[in-house]
C-alpha positions in Angstrom: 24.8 -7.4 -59.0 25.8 -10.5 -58.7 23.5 -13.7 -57.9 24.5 -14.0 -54.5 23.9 -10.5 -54.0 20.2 -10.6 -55.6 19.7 -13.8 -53.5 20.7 -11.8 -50.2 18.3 -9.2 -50.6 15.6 -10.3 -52.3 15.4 -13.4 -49.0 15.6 -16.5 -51.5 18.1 -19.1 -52.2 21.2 -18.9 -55.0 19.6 -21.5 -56.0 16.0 -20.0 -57.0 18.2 -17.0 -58.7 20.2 -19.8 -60.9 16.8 -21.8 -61.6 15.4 -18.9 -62.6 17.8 -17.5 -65.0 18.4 -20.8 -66.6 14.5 -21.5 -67.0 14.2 -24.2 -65.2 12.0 -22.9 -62.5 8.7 -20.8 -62.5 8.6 -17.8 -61.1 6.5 -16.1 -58.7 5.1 -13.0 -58.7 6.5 -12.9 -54.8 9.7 -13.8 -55.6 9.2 -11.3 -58.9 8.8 -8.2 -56.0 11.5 -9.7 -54.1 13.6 -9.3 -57.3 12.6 -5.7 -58.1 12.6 -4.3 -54.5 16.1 -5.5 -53.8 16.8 -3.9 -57.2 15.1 -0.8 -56.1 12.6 -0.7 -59.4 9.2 -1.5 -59.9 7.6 -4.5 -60.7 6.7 -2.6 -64.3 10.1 -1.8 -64.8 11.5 -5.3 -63.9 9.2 -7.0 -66.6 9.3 -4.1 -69.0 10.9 -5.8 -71.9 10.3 -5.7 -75.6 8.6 -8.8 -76.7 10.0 -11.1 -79.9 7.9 -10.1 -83.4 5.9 -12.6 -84.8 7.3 -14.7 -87.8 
């Protein structure tokens, strides 16, 4: 899917997608639900992701 796509259905701006992905913009957990009903997953599965091991 490309950005534009996500945009489209998830109702938010290029933009917000690009800010996003690049860290240079917080997330909310609206926009979050946006992202993983235009996906068609859950929230859970959205942020399911491993998480970096201590050093």
């Amino acid at each position: 899917m490309s950005q534009q796509e996500l945009a489209d259905l998830a109702d938010v701006a290029k933009i917000t997608v690009q800010r996003i992905e690049n860290a240079k913009f917080t997330v909310t957990l609206g926009v979050l639900i946006s992202f993983a009903n235009a996906m068609e997953i859950s929230l859970s599965e959205l942020l399911d992701f491993p998480l970096p091991k201590d050093s």
